[in-house]
C-alpha positions as CSV (number, residue, x, y, z in Angstrom):
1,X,14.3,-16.2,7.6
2,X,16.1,-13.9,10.1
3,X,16.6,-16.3,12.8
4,X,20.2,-16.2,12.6
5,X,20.3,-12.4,13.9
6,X,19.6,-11.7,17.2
7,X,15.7,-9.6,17.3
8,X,18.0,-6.6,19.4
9,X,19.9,-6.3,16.0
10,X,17.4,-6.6,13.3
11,X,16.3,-3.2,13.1
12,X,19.6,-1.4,14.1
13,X,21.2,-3.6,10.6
14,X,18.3,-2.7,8.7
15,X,18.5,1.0,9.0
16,X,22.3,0.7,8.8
17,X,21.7,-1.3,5.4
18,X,19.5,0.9,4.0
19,X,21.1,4.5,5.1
20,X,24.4,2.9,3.6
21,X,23.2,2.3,0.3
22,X,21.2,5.9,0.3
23,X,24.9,7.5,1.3
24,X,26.6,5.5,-1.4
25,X,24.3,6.4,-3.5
26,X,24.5,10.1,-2.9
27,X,28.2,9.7,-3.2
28,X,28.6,8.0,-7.0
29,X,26.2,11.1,-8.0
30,X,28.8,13.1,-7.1
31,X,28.5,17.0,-7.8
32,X,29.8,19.7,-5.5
33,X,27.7,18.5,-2.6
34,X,29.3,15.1,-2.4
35,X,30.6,15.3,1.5
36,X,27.1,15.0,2.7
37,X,27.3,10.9,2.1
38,X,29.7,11.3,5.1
39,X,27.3,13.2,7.1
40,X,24.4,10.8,6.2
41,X,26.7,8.2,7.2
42,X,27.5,9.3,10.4
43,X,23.6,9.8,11.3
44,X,22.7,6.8,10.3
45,X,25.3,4.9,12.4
46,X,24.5,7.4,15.5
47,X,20.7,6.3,14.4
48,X,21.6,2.5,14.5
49,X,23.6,2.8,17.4
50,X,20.9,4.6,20.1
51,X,18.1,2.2,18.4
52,X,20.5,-0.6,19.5
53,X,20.9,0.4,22.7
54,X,16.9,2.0,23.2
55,X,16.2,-2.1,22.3
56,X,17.6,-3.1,25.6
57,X,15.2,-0.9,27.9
58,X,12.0,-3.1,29.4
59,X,9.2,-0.5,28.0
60,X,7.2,-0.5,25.0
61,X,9.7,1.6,23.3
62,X,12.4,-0.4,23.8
63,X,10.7,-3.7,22.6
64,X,9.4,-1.8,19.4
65,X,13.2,-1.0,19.2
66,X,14.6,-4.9,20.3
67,X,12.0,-6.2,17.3
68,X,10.0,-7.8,20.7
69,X,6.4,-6.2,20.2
70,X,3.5,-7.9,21.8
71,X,0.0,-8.7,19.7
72,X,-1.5,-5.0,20.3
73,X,1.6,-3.0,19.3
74,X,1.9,-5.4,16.1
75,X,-1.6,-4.4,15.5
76,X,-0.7,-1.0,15.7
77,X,1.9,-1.2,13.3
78,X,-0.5,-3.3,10.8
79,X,-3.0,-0.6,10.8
80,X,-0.6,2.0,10.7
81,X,1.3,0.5,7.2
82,X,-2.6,0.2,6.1
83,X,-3.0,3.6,6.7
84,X,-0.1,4.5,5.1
85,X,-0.2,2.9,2.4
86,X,-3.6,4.3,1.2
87,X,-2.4,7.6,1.8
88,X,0.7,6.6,-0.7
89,X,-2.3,5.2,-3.3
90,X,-4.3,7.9,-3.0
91,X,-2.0,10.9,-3.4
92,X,0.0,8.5,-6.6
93,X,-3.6,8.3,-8.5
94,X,-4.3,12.0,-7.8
95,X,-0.9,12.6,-9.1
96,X,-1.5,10.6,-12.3
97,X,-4.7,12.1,-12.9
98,X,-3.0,15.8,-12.6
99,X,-0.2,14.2,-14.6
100,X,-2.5,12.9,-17.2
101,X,-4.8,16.5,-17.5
102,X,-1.9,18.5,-17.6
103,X,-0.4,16.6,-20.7
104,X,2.7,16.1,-18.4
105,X,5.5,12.9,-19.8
106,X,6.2,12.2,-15.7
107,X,2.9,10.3,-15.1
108,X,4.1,6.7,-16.5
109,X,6.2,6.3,-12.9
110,X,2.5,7.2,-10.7
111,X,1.5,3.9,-13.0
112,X,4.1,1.9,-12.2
113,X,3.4,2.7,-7.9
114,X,0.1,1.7,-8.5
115,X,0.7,-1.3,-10.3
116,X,3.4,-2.6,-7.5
117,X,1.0,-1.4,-5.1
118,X,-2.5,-2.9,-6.5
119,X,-0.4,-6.8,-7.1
120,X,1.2,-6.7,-3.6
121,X,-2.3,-6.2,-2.2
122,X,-3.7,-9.0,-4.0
123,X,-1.0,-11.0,-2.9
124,X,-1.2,-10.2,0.7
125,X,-5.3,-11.5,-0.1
126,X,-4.2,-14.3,-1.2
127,X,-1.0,-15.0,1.3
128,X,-3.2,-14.1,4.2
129,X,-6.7,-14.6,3.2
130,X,-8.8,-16.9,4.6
131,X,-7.9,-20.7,4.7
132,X,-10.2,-23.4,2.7
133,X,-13.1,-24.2,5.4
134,X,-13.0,-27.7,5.9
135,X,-16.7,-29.4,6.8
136,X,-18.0,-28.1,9.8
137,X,-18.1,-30.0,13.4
138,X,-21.7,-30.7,12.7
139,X,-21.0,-32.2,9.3
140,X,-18.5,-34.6,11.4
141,X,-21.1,-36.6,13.0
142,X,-23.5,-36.7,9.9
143,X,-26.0,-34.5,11.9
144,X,-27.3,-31.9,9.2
145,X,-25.9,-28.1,10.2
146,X,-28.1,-25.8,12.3
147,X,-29.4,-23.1,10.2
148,X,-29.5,-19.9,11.8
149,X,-31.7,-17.7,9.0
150,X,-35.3,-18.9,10.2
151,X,-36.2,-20.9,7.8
152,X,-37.5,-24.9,7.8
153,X,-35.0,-27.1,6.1
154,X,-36.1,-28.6,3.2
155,X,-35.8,-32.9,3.0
């Protein structure tokens, strides 16, 4: 999907993307402090820029940076969006139950986190769960399987 962009620039345009849209959005609300879109602008770009050129170091910084991370550090980051993300489900239901017992209207939104959150679990099960097994390598050669729990097959 993102072959066309070069790994180096993946996460430098994403965080450009996304702090963009977050300073243009700061700027249609408008009010008095309007001028800090500019500011979060001008972070974000100094952001994107250093990540850009951090991505061209050889060290395990600069391959997090240059989207290049090898099998443990992508571990890392798996189990650290895990973590994460529990944290996020955890503190959103005690926030609906407090919502809830205090009688409070703002509890529908925790609902709504939960919801998004519960159905893109599932579908990570089901997107990388565990393939159909096909018949086993003994099965192959019409031999009966081993059985490993003791007991005497039964003909």
């Amino acid at each position: 999907m993102m072959n066309f962009i070069q790994p180096r620039l993946r996460k430098p345009l994403g965080i450009t993307l996304a702090g963009t849209a977050l300073a243009v959005a700061w700027l249609l609300r408008g009010g008095p402090s309007w001028y800090l879109s500019i500011v979060m602008e001008v972070g974000v770009l100094a952001w994107a820029f250093l990540l850009y050129l951090r991505g061209a170091a050889d060290t395990d910084e600069g391959a997090l940076a240059g989207s290049r991370a090898d099998e443990r550090q992508q571990l890392i980051s798996a189990r650290s969006r895990a973590l994460a993300f529990n944290m996020v489900m955890i503190m959103t239901f005690l926030g609906l139950t407090i919502g809830i017992a205090a009688g409070a209207d703002w509890w529908w939104p925790l609902v709504l986190v939960l919801a998004v959150g519960g159905f893109g679990y599932l579908y990570g099960l089901s997107s990388y769960g565990v393939a159909q097994e096909g018949p086993s390598p003994d099965a192959a050669d019409g031999a009966e399987p081993a059985r490993s729990s003791g007991q005497p097959a039964v003909s």
